[in-house]
C-alpha angles and dihedrals in degrees: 000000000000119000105224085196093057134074109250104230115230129212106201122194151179112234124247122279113300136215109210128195085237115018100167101066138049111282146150096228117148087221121197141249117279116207090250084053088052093049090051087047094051093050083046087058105044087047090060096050093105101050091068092236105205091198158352128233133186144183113249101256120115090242095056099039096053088047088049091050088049089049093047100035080059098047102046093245142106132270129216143189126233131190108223106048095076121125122269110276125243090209116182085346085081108126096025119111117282079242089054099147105205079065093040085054098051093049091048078054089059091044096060093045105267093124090164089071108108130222099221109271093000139070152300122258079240090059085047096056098042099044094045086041083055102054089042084052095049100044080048096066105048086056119049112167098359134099127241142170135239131193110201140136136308092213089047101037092047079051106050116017091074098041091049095045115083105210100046130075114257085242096053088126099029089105095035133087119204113227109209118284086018105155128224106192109215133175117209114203122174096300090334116105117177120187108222105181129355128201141225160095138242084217102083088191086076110105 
């Protein structure tokens, strides 16, 4: 049973390795598990059996929710989708190429503070945080005192975990990239959210 008194410890996640319909360019598909992502998923897993996960919750790409059923399915727990945890959005930008500047200016907005600055057809950096900050607080309350596990985004994850922790930098992530299934242990308590370990590689060939 949950402790109202105590933080809920999240374990938040990018999901396994992905196959998407067009890889090469700019997209909001939700993508699907390779065999190499399940396989990640599965030694995530196993690695998490001793921290008595309660449950596991997921964004609602295709990506996230199949990672989410594997990691469940393995734990003996329950997954669940929640709005909010989903990736940024690449709006009216899909198609174009993954350098594509007028994005890359808009996230190099975000990364000087101006979080009103909008990605075309999609949304602020502001959007991005509160509605990110909302799904982790509402999985965190269902959940006082106990451990659970979330799949969500590189791209978000890398966003809005450091600006929402109050102990760690906003570019914590900024030099890191995060290999799949990498793990950023958080706790949530009330409107305090304190960032314990964060993942992460130079080496952006580790997957």
């Amino acid at each position: 049973m949950s402790d109202l008194h105590c933080p809920a410890t999240l374990l938040v996640a990018r999901h396994g390795d992905a196959g998407y319909p067009h890889p090469a360019v700019l997209s909001d598909d939700g993508g699907w598990l390779t065999d190499s992502g399940r396989a990640q998923v599965l030694e995530l897993a196993g690695s998490l059996r001793s921290r008595n996960v309660a449950a596991v919750y997921t964004s609602r790409l295709q990506r996230a929710v199949e990672s989410g059923v594997v990691a469940a399915e393995a734990l003996g727990v329950a997954s669940r989708v929640v709005d909010g945890l989903e990736e940024l959005s690449v709006g009216a930008l899909a198609g174009r190429e993954h350098d594509d500047p007028e994005l890359l200016g808009v996230f190099e907005a975000w990364r000087a503070g101006h979080l009103g600055t909008v990605v075309p057809g999609g949304e602020s950096g502001r959007a991005v945080l509160d509605r990110y900050r909302a799904a982790v607080e509402e999985i965190a309350d269902l959940h006082r005192g106990e451990t659970v596990l979330v799949f969500t985004h590189g791209g978000v994850m890398s966003f809005a975990v450091p600006r929402m922790g109050r102990n760690v930098r906003s570019d914590l992530a900024e030099q890191l990239y995060l290999p799949n299934c990498a793990v950023a242990e958080v706790l949530v308590d009330a409107d305090d959210v304190t960032v314990v370990s964060w993942p992460g590689s130079t080496d952006r060939s580790v997957v």
